[in-house]
C-alpha positions in Angstrom: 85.3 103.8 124.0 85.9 101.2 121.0 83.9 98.0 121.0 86.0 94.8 121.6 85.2 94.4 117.6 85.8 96.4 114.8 85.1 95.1 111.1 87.8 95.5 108.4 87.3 97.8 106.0 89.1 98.8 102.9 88.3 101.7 100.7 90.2 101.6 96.9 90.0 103.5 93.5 89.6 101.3 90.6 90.4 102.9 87.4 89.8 101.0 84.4 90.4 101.8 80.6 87.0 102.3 78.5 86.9 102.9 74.8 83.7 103.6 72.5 84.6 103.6 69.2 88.0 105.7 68.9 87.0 107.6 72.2 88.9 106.3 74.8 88.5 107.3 78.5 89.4 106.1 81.7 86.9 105.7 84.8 87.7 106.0 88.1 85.0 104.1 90.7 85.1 103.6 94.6 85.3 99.9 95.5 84.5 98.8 99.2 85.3 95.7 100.8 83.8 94.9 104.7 85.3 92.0 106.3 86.5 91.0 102.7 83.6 91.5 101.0 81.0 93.7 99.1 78.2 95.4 101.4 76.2 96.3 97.9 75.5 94.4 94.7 77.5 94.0 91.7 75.9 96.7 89.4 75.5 99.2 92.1 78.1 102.5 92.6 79.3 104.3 95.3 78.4 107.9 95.7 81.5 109.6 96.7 79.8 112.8 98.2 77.4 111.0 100.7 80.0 108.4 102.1 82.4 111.5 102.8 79.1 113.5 104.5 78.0 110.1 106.0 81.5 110.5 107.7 80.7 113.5 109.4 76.4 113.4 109.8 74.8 110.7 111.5 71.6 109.6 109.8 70.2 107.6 106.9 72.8 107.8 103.8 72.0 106.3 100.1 75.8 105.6 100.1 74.9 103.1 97.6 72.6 102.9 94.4 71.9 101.2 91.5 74.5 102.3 88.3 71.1 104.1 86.9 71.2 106.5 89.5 68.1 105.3 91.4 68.9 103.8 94.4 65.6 101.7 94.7 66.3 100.2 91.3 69.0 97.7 92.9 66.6 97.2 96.2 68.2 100.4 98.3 64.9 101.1 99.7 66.0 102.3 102.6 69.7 104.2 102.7 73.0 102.9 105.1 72.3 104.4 108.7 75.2 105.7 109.9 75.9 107.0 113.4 79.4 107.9 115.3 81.8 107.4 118.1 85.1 109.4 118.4 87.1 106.4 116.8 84.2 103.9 114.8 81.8 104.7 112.4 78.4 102.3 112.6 76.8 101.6 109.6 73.5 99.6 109.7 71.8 98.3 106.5 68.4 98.4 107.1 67.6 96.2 104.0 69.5 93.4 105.2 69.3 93.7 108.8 73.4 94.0 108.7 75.6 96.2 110.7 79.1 96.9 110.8 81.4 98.8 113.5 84.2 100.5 111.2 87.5 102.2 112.4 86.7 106.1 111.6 90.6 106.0 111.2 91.0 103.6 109.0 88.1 105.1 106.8 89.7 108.6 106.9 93.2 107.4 105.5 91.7 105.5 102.8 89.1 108.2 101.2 92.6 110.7 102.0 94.6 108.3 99.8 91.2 108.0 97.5 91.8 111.7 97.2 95.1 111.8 96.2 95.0 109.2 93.9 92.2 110.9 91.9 94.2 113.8 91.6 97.7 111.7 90.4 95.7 110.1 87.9 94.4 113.2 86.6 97.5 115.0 86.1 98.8 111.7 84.7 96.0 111.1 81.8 95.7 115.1 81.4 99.2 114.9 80.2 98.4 112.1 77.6 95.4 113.4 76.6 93.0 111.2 78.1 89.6 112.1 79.8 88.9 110.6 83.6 85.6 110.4 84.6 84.4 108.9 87.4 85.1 109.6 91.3 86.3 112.8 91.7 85.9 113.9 88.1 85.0 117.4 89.4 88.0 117.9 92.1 
């Protein structure tokens, strides 16, 4: 049974242009905004692969980390604990003492349209002969 109160929540692909010298590139990275606003820290990253597992295995989830790769580095001592309902997905930050009741629907649609984004950009950059790295790199 839902709770009377769900949080919004909105899942997006950025992909920005990078260029190192004459190498030019363009990165894809996972932006999430609860309620309108960032549940991790400027510098951190999303991992892709845990927030999709997270989505279908209750427990503790380092959905977030620093951009170095250690999540402790940017103060994720303890990971996002998420546990389910048939329609919400609860995540409770353990850091902050923050929770959040998210529609599992709502999630689902957005890492689906994540998904096929990825792969439209891909094709699209392929054909002009520029690398994407970045979310879904690998698909």
């Amino acid at each position: 049974m839902p709770t009377e109160f769900t949080d919004s929540i909105y899942i997006e692909l950025v992909v920005t242009a990078c260029q190192l010298g004459e190498k030019v590139w363009m990165q894809g990275d996972l932006e999430i905004l609860i309620n309108g606003e960032k549940p991790y820290g400027e510098s951190d990253l999303i991992y892709f692969d845990v927030l999709q597992k997270s989505m279908n295995e209750e427990g503790e989830h380092f959905i977030f980390s620093c951009c170095c790769g250690m999540p402790e580095c940017s103060g994720w001592i303890k990971g996002i604990e998420v546990s389910h309902s048939e329609s919400e997905v609860i995540w409770r930050d353990n850091n902050s003492d923050k929770s959040w009741t998210l529609s599992r629907e709502k999630m689902e649609e957005d890492l689906r349209a994540v998904k096929a984004e990825v792969l439209s950009f891909k094709a699209f950059f392929l054909s002009k002969d520029i690398e994407y790295v970045g979310v879904g790199h690998a698909w």
